[in-house]
C-alpha positions as CSV (number, residue, x, y, z in Angstrom):
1,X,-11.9,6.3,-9.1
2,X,-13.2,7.2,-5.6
3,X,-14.1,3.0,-5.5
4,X,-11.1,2.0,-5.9
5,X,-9.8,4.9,-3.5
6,X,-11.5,3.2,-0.9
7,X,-10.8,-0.4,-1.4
8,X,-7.0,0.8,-1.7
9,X,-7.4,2.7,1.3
10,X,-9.4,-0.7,3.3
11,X,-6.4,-2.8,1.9
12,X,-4.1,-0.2,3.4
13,X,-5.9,0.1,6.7
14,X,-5.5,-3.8,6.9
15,X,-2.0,-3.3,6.2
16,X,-1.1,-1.4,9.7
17,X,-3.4,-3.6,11.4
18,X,-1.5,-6.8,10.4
19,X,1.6,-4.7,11.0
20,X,0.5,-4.0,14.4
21,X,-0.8,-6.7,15.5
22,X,3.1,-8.6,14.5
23,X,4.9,-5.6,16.6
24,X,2.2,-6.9,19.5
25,X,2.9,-10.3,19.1
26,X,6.8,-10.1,18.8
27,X,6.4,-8.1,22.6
28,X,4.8,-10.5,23.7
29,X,6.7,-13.2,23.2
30,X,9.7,-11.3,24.3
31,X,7.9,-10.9,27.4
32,X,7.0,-14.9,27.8
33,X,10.3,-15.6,27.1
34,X,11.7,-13.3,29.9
35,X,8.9,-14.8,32.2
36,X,10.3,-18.1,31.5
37,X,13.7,-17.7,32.2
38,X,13.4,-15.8,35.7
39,X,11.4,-19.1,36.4
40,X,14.1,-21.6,35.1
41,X,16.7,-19.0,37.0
42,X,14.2,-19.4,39.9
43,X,14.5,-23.3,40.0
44,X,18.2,-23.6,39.5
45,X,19.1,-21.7,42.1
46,X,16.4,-23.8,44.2
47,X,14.4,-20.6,45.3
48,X,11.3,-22.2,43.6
49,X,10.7,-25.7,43.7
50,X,7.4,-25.5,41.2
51,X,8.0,-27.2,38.3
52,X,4.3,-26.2,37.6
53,X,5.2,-22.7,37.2
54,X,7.8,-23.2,34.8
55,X,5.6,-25.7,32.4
56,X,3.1,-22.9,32.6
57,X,5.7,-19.9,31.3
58,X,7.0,-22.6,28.5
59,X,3.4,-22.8,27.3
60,X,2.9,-19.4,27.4
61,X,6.0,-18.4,25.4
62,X,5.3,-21.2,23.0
63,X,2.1,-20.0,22.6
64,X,3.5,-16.2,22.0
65,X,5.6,-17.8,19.7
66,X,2.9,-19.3,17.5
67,X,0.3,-16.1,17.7
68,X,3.6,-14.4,16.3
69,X,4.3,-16.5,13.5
70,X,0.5,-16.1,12.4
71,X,0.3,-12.4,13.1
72,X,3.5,-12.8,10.4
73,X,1.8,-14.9,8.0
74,X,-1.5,-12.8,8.6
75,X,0.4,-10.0,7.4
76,X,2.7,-11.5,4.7
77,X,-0.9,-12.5,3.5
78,X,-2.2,-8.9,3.6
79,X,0.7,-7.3,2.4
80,X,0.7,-9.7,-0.8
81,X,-3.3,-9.0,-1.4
82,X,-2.4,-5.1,-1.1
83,X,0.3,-5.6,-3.5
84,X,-1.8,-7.1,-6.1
85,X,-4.3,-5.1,-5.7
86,X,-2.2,-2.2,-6.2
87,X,-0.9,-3.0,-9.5
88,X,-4.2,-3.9,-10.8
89,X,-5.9,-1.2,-9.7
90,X,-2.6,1.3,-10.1
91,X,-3.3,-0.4,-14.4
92,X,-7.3,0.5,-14.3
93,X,-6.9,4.0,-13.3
94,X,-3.8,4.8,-15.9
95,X,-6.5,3.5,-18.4
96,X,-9.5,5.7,-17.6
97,X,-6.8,8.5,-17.2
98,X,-5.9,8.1,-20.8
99,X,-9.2,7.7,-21.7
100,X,-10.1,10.4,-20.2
101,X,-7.1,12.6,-21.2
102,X,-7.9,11.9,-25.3
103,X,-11.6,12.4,-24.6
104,X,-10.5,15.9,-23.4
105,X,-8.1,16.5,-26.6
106,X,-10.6,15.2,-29.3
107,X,-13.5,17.3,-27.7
108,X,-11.0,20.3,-27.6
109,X,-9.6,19.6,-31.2
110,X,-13.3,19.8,-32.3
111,X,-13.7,23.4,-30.4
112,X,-10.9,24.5,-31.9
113,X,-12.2,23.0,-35.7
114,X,-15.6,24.7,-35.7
115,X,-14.2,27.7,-34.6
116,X,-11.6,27.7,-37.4
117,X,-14.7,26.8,-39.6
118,X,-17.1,29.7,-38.1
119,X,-14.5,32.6,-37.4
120,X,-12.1,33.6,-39.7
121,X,-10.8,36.6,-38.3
122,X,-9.2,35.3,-35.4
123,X,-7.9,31.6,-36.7
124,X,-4.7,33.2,-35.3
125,X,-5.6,32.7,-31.9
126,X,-6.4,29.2,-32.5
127,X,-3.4,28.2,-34.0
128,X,-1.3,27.9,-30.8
129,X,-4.6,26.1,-29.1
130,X,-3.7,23.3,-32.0
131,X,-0.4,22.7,-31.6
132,X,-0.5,22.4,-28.0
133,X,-3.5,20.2,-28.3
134,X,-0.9,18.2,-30.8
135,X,1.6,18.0,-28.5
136,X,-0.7,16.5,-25.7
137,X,0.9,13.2,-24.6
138,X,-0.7,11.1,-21.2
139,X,2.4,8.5,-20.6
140,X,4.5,11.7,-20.7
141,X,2.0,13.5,-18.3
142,X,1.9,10.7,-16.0
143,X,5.4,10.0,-15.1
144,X,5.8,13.6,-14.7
145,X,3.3,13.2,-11.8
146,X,4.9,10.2,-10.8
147,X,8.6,12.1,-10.5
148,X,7.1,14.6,-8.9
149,X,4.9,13.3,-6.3
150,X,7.4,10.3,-5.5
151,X,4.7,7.4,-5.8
152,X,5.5,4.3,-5.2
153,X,9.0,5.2,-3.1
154,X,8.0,2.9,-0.4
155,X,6.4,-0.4,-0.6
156,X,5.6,-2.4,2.5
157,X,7.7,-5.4,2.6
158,X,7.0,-9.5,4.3
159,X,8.2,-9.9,7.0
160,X,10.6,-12.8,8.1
161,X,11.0,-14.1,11.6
């Protein structure tokens, strides 16, 4: 369980990275775009005459442009890797936990057999130890958790320029 904690977390960690590095990218190109038209403003109004400069800020803000279409993609990536990774992982652990869960219930349903076997004096106490052990039901228990913790509310999303 703590394994795939971690590669969950990584996955996660990559997540926000991607997600930052779009945000940092989208500024950016807001900024080359600005850049570029204070210089086309500039020439118009014939304050500049350096058609230079303004080749140099439409290259820079078409270059913004494209780091922030692959930031997107880099994340749209991530973000679809994290998904599936989720889900598979999400169905490995529900298995060991049900596994786990009737390990439990047998091993306690054979406590409370030997001790019906060996002590007949107090089988009364035992009795309400069986039929809760009867009444033991993982899918139940789980979306229990599930309701009560509120996994899986939110879900990152791709993003879409």
């Amino acid at each position: 369980m703590k394994r795939f904690d971690h590669h969950i977390a990584d996955l996660r960690k990559q997540l926000v990275g991607r997600y930052a590095a779009v945000e940092k990218a989208r500024k950016a190109l807001a900024d080359r775009q600005k850049e570029l038209e204070l210089k086309t403003q500039q020439l118009e109004s014939k304050l500049s005459n350096k058609t230079e400069e303004i080749k140099k800020a439409r290259r820079k803000s078409t270059q913004a442009g494209d780091d922030l279409m692959r930031c997107v993609d880099l994340y749209n990536q991530t973000q679809s890797k994290w998904f599936e990774e989720m889900v598979t992982t999400s169905l490995e652990l529900e298995r060991l936990e049900v596994e786990r869960v009737e390990m439990i219930r047998q091993h306690l349903c054979q406590y409370t057999t030997l001790r019906h076997e060996t002590d007949m004096f107090n089988q009364s106490t035992m009795e309400p130890v069986d039929k809760l052990l009867q009444c033991v039901d993982p899918i139940k228990d789980r979306e229990v958790w599930v309701r009560g913790n509120k996994t899986g509310v939110i879900r990152p999303v791709d993003i879409e320029i």
